[in-house]
LOSE-185049 format. One record per residue (C-alpha): residue number from 1; residue in one letter; x, y, z. Coordinates in steps of 0.05 Angstrom, whole numbers, plus 5000, padded with zeros to 4 digits. Layout:
<atoms>
{NUM a {X Y Z}}
...
</atoms>
This chain:
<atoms>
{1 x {9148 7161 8581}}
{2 x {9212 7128 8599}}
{3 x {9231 7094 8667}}
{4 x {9299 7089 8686}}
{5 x {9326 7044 8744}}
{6 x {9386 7062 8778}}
{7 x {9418 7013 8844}}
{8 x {9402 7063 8896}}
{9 x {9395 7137 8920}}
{10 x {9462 7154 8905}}
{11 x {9452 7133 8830}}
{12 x {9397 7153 8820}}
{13 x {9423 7226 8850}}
{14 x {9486 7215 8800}}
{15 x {9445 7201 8739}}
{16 x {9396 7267 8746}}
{17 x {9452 7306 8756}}
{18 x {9491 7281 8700}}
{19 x {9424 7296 8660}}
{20 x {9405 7362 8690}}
{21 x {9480 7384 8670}}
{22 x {9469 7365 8599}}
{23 x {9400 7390 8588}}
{24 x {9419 7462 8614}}
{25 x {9489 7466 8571}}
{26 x {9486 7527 8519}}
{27 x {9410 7537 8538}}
{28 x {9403 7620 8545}}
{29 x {9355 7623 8597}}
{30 x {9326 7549 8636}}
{31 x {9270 7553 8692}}
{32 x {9269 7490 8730}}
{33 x {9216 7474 8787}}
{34 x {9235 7443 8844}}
{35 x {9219 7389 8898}}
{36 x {9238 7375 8964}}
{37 x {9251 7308 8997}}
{38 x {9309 7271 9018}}
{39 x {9338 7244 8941}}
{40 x {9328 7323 8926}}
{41 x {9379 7338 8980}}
{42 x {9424 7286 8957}}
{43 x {9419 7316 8888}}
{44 x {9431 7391 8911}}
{45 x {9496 7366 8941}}
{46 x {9515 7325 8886}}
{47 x {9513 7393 8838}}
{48 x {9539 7436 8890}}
{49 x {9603 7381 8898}}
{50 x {9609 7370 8822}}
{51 x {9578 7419 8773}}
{52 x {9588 7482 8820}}
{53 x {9643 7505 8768}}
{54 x {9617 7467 8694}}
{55 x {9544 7488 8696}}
{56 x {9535 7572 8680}}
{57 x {9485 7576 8736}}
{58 x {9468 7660 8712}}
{59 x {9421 7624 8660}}
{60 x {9386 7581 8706}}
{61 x {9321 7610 8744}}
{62 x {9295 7566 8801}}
{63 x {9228 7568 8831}}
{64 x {9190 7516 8877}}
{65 x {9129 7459 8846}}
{66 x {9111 7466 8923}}
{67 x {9127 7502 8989}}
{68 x {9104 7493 9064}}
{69 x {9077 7557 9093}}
{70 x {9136 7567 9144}}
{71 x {9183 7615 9147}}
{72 x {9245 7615 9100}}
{73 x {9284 7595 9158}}
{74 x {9253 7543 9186}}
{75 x {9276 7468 9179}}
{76 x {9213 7449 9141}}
{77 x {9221 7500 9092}}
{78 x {9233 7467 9014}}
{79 x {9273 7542 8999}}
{80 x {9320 7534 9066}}
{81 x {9338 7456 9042}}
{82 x {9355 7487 8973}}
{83 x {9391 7547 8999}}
{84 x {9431 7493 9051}}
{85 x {9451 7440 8999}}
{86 x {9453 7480 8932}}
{87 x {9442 7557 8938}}
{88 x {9494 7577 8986}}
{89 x {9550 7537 8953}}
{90 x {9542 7557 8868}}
{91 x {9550 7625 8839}}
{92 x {9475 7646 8819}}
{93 x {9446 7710 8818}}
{94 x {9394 7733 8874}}
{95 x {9340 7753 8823}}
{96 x {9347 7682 8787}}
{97 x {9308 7657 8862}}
{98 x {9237 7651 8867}}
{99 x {9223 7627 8918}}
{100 x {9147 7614 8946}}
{101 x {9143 7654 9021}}
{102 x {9116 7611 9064}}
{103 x {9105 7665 9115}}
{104 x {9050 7705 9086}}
{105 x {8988 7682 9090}}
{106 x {8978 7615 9048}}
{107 x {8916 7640 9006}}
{108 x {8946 7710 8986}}
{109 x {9017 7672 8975}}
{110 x {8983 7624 8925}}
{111 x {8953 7683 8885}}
{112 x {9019 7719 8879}}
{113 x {9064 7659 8861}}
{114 x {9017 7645 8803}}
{115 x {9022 7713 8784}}
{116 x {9102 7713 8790}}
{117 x {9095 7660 8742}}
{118 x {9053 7690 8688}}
{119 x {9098 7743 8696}}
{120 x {9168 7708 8688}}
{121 x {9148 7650 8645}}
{122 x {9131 7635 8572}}
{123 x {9065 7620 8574}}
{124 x {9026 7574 8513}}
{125 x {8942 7581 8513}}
{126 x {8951 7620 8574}}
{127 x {8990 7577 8617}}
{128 x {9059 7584 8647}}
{129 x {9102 7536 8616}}
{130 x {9169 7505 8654}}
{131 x {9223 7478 8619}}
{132 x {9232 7425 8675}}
{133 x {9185 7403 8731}}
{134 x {9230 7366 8778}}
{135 x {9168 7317 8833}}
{136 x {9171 7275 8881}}
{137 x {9124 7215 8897}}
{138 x {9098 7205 8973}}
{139 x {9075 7133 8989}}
{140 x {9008 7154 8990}}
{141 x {9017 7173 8911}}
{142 x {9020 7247 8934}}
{143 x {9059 7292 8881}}
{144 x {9078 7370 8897}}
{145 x {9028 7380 8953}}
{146 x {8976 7351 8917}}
{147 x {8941 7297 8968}}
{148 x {8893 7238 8950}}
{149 x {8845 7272 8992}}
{150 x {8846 7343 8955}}
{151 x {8857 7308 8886}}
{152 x {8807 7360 8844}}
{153 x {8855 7418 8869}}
{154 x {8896 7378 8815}}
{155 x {8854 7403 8756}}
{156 x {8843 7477 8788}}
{157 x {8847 7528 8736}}
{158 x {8888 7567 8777}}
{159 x {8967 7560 8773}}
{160 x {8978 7553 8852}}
{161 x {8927 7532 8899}}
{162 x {8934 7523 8970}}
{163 x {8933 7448 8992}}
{164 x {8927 7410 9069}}
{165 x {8965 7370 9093}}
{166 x {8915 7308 9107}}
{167 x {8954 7285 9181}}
{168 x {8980 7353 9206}}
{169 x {8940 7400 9179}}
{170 x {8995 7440 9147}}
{171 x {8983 7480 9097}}
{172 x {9020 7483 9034}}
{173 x {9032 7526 8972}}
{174 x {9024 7475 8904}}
{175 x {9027 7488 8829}}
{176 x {8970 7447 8796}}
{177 x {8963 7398 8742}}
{178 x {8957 7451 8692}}
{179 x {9027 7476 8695}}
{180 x {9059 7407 8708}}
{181 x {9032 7378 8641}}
{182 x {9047 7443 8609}}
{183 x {9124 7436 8624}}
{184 x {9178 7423 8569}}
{185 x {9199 7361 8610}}
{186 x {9185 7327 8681}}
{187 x {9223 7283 8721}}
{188 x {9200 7244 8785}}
{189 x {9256 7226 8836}}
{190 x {9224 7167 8870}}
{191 x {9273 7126 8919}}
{192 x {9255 7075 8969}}
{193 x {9217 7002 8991}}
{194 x {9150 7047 9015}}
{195 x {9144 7085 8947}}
{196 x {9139 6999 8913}}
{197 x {9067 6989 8920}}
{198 x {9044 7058 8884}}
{199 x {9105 7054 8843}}
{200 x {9063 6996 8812}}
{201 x {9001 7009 8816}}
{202 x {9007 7077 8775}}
{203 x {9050 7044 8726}}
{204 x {9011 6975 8720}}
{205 x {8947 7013 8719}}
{206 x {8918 6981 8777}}
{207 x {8840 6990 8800}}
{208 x {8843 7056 8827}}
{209 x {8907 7087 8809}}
{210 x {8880 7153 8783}}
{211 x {8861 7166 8857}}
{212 x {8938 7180 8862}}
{213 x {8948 7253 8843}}
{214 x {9023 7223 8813}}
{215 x {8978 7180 8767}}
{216 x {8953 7251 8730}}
{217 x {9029 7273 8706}}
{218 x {9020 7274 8636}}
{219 x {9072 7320 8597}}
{220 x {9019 7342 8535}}
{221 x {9078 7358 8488}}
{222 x {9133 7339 8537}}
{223 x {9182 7291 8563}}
{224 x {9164 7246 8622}}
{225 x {9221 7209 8657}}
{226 x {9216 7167 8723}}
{227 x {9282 7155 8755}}
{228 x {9271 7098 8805}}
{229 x {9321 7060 8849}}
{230 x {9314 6989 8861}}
{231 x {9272 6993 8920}}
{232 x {9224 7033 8898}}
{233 x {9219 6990 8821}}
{234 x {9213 6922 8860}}
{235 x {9147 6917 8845}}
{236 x {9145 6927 8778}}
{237 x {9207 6889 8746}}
{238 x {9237 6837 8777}}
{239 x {9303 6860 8803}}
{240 x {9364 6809 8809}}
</atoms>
C-alpha cells in the first residue's frame, strides 16, 4: 500500500490525473471504475481541461463502483456528474459507457450490471477483474455504497448488490468487495478535515476499524494507493 499526501484538493486532483494519464498510455484496452464525490468532479475537469487531446480515450471503457437509483438526468446521478465534467467534453466512443441505470428498478439493475460485467471483463476464478477501481471514503468510513450498517453486503458473492442509504433511505447500486480486491489497481481519493478521524483509525488500526467497509480494500494481487490532502492526513502524520 502506498499513501501519498498532496497540499489540497487541487493537488491531489493534479497528481491522479498525472497518474491516470500515465497508467493508460499504450495500454490496448483499460476499464476503470468510477466514483463520485466532489475531488471526482475536480478530477473529471482536470482531464477534460488537460488530457482531452494526449490521452486516446477509444481504449478506455468506463463503468461506475456505484450508482444512485435516479434517473440519468437527475443531479444526484454519479453518470450525469461524469457525463457534465468529463463525458461531454473528450472524444470517447458511446459503447465504451457503461453506465449503471438508476431508473430501473434497483434489484433487477444490480443483477444486470453484474452480468454486464462478466460479460465485458476478464474475469480470474470467476470474478470480474478491473484494471482500476477509482473509491471514495465518506466520514463514516463508507466506500462505493457500502455503509457501516450493511457491512456483510461487502463480502456478498454477488458482483453488485443493492445497498441503503442509512439517513435517506436511498437506494443504491454497489459493486462488492469481491471485485474491488480483484482489481489490477485501486485508488482512494480522500480530501478534507471530516474524512481525519477515519483516515486514522483505518490506517493506525484502531479498536474497531474493520467496522469501516473502507478498512476491507485489500488489492489480493494489486496495487493500493491512498491519495490524501492535508486535511484529511492530519491525523495521521503531523503536517507542518
Amino acid at each position: 500500500m502506498e499513501i501519498r499526501i498532496l497540499e489540497d484538493k487541487n493537488a491531489v486532483a493534479k497528481a491522479f490525473a498525472s497518474h491516470f494519464a500515465n497508467i493508460v498510455r499504450d495500454q490496448l484496452s483499460f476499464n476503470v471504475a468510477l466514483s463520485g464525490g466532489s475531488t471526482p468532479k475536480v478530477i473529471f475537469d482536470l482531464l477534460a481541461d488537460k488530457y482531452a487531446d494526449t490521452i486516446d480515450w477509444s481504449m478506455i471503457h468506463f463503468y461506475w463502483g456505484d450508482e444512485r437509483c435516479v434517473p440519468p438526468t437527475d443531479d444526484q446521478s454519479n453518470y450525469k456528474m461524469t457525463k457534465v465534467h468529463l463525458l461531454s467534453k473528450i472524444d470517447i466512443p458511446k459503447d465504451n459507457i457503461h453506465r449503471v441505470l438508476g431508473e430501473n428498478t434497483p434489484r433487477e439493475e444490480a443483477k444486470r450490471y453484474s452480468d454486464l460485467l462478466r460479460t465485458h471483463l476478464r474475469q480470474e476464478d470467476g470474478i470480474p477483474r478491473f484494471d482500476l477501481v477509482i473509491l471514495g471514503m465518506g466520514d463514516d468510513g463508507h466506500t462505493a455504497s457500502i455503509f457501516p450498517h450493511e457491512i456483510d453486503l461487502w463480502s456478498d458473492a454477488k458482483s453488485c448488490v443493492v445497498a441503503t442509504h442509512p439517513e435517506s433511505g436511498q437506494k443504491r447500486v454497489s459493486i462488492t468487495g469481491n471485485i474491488i480486491n480483484a482489481a489490477e489497481e485501486v485508488i482512494f481519493l480522500v480530501t478534507g478535515d471530516n474524512k481525519a478521524e477515519k483516515v486514522k483509525d483505518i490506517h493506525t488500526k484502531a479498536e474497531g476499524y474493520k467496522q469501516y467497509p473502507a478498512s476491507l480494500v485489500n488489492p489480493e494481487s494489486g496495487q493500493l494507493t491512498w491519495f490524501l490532502d492535508k486535511a484529511a492526513a492530519s491525523q495521521i502524520y503531523k503536517i507542518n
